[in-house]
N, C-alpha and C positions, 0 to 999 in steps of 0.2 A: 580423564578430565581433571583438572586444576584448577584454583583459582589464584591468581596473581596478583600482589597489589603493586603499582609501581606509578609516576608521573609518567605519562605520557610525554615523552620528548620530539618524536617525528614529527607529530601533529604541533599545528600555532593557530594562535588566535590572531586575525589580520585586520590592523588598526586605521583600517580605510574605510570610507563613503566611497562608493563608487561614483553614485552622481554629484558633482563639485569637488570631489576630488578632495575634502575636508579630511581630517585624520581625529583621532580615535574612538572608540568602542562605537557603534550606533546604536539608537534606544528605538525597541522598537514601540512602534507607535500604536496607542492605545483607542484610535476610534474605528479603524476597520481592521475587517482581517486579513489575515496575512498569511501568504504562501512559501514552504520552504521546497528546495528540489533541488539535485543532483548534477552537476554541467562535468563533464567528461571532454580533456582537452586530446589535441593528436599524439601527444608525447604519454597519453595513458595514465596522465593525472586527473582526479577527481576534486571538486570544490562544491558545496553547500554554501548557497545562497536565498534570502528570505528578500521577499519583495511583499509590499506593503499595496494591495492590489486596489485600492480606493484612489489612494494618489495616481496611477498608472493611469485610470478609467478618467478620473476628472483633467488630468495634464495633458489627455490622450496622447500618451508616450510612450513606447514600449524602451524596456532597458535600462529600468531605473530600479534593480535589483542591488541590496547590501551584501558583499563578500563576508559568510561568518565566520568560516572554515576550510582550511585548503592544506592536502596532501591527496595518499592512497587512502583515501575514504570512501565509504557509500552505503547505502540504507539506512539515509538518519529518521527516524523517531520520535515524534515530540511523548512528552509523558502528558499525563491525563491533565493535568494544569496545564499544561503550557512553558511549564516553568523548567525543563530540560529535555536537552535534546542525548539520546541516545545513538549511535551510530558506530560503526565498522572499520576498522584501522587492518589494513595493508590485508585484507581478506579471512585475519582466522582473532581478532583482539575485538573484543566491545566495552565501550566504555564510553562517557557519558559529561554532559557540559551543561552546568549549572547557571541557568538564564535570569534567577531571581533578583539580582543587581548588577545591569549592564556592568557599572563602578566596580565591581568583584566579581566580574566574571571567570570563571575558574574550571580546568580541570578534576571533576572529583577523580579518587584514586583506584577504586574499584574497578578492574577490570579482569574479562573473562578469556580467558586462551583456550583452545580447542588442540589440545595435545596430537590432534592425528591432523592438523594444519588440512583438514578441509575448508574450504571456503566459509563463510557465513554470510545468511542472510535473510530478508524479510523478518526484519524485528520487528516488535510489534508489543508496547507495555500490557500487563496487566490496568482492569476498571482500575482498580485502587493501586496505581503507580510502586505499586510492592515489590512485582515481578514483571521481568522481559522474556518473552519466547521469541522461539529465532529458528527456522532453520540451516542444517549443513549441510553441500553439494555432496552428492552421493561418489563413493570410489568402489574400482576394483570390479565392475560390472552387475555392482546392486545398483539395482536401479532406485531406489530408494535412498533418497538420505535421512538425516534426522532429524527430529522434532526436539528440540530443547526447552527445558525453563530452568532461568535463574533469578536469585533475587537480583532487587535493582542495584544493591552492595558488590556485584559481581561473586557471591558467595552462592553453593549448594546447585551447579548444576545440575540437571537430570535428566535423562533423557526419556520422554514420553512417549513416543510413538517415530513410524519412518515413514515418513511424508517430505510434503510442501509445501510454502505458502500460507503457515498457520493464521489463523482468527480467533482470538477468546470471546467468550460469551459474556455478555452484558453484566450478569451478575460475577464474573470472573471464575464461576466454576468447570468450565470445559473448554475446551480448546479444538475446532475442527480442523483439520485438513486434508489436502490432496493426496492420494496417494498411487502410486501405479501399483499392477497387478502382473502377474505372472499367469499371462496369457493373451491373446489375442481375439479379434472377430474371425471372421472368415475372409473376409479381405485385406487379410495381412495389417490393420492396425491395431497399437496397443491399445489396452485397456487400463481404464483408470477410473477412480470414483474418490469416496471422501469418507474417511473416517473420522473418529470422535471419540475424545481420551476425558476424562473424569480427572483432573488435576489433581485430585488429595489421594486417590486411589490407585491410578493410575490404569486403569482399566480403559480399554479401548475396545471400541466397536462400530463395525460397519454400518456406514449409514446410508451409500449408494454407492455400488458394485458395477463394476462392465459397463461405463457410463460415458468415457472420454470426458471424464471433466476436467479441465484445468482451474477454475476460479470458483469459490466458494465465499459467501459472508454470513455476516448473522445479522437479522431484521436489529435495530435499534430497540427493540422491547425484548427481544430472545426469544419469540416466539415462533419465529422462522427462520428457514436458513435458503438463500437464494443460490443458484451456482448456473454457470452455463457448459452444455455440452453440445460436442459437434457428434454428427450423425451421419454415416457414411452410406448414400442409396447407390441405386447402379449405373446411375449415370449423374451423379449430384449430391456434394457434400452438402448441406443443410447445420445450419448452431441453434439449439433452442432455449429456451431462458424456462429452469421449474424452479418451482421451492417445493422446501419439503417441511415438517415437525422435526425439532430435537430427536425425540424421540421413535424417528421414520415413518411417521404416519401421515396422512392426505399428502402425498407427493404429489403435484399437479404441474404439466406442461403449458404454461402461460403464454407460449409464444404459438402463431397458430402454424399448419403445417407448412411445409419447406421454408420456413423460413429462414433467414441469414443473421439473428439475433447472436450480441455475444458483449461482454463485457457487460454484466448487472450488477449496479450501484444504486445501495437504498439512498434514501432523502431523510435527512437527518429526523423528520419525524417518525420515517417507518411508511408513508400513505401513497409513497410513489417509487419505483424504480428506474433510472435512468440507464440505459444501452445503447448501445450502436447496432443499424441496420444496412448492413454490407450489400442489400439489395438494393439500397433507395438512395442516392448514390452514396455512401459509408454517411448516411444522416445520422445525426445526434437525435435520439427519442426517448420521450417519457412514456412511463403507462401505468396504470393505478397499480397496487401490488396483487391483484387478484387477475391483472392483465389486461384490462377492460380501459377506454378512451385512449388508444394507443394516440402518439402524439409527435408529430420532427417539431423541434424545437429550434432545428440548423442545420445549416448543411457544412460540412467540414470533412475533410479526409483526414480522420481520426488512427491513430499507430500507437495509442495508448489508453492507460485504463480510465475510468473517469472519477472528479472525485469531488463531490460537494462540499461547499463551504459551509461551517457550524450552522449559521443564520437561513441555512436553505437559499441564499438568493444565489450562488454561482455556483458553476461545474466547471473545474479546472482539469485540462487536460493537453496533451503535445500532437500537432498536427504538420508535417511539413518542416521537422526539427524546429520549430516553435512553441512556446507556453501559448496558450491560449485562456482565458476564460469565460464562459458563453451567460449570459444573464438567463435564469430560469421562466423568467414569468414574459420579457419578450423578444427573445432571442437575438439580442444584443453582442455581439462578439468583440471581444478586446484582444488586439494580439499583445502580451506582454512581455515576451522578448523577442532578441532578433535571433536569428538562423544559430546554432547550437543542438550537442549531442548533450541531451538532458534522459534523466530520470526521475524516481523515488519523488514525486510530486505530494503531500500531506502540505493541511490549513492545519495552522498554530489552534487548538483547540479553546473554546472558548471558558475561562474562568471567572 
């Protein structure tokens, strides 16, 4: 691994409004929040774009999204302020756009190269904007790629563990992720669980084995860790939603049996989980964290992961290559753009 300092010349900054068509920088605007996400054109170019999701609800308009960024980009990252976005240049460079003065908006120079030009991706800052983890697509028929941290200077890669998907812990000292195993069920599917790396030590250990898990987070207090895994019966795949302790203790299956639970996202206080239920028809649901007052909040054919807004009042997510965002308290749905191959969906965090 390396680290590289250089301007970023591929990438540009695009001096356009989209809606009125006005030219330069746009400021983003300061009374609600706001949503950044990934648009993927046919020619296999990618563009980040932030939409200002209050104006969208009161105009009811969909499509009034501001262009920030546009080449071979994807997995942008806001940092813990707000005040820069991190993201992914042509699949193996990260490096990072400093939002503190639309007026000077800037390229910083710090960027990271992946000397074995694996992919990169799921970044993800450290609590205190110091450091970026990232995972890299795995080669060569490990199934596992890798776990990285670096600082936010693009300086002192490391590599922590072979997963995916990473998540730091609240207080910034661990890092969980996904990781496959070398082995199977008895009905021929792999296995997979989550492991968990000590960031200054670098020590790593199993925290759920033979699990099929793919998604994992950590509660808002770091007191818990949620994750969903599919479960394969003999005539019925079944997803269930448990948490567990940091430390692997009271593991509890929250979701009740066969059920079709899957994608679990905390509520920015920690008091509620939001999922989707593939039984009812793919409805959007809450349920307190302990699993109790399950709740549809919507109905939507859901194809993506779900993601609260700072302020708890929306869940933004893509249904029907559409953004959507569903109002929490009563289930209000706003489509907020038109038909588009969208990702990497993250709210500008609140400062």
């Amino acid at each position: 691994m390396k680290t590289v300092l250089r301007v970023v010349g591929t990438l540009y900054l695009v001096l356009l409004l989209i809606v009125g068509g006005s030219t330069g920088i746009p400021k983003l605007l300061p009374h609600g929040p706001e949503l950044m996400y990934t648009s993927y054109d046919f020619g296999g170019k990618s563009y980040v774009y932030i939409l200002e999701v209050y104006s969208v609800v009161s105009q009811n308009m969909a499509g009034s999204a501001r262009l920030l960024l546009g080449s071979a980009l994807h997995s942008p990252s806001w940092s813990p302020d707000g005040n820069q976005i991190a993201f992914v240049e042509s699949s193996n460079h990260i490096t990072r756009i400093d939002l503190i003065s639309w007026d000077n908006a800037r390229y910083i120079e710090g960027v990271f190269t992946s000397e074995y030009g694996s992919g990169i991706s799921h970044l993800i800052w450290s609590p205190d904007g110091s450091k970026i983890a990232f995972a890299t697509s795995s080669c060569c028929y490990d199934y596992n790629g890798g776990i990285y941290v670096v600082k936010a200077d693009g300086s002192d890669p490391v590599r922590v563990g072979a997963g995916d998907d990473p998540d730091w812990s609240p207080d910034g000292k661990q890092i969980i992720f996904v990781t496959n195993y070398w082995g199977f069920h008895d009905d021929g599917n792999e296995t997979s669980g989550i492991d968990i790396v000590d960031v200054e030590t670098k020590s790593v250990r199993s925290l759920v084995v033979h699990r099929n898990v793919s998604y994992a987070r950590w509660s808002p207090n770091g007191s818990l860790i949620v994750y969903g895994a599919f479960e394969f019966g003999v005539d019925r795949m079944t997803s269930s939603i448990y948490t567990i302790r940091p430390d692997g203790t009271q593991e509890h299956k929250i979701s009740p049996v066969d059920a079709k639970d899957w994608c679990p996202s905390w509520s920015p206080d920690g008091k509620q989980i939001a999922f989707i239920d593939w039984d009812n028809p793919n409805s959007l649901m809450i349920m307190d964290a302990d699993g109790a007052h399950r709740r549809s909040i919507a109905e939507l054919s859901i194809n993506s992961y779900l993601v609260w807004s700072p302020d708890g009042e929306w869940i933004a997510t893509i249904s029907q290559y559409k953004i959507y965002a569903i109002h929490v308290r009563d289930g209000k749905i706003v489509q907020l753009t038109g038909e588009g191959n969208y990702s990497s969906l993250s709210w500008r965090p609140e400062s």
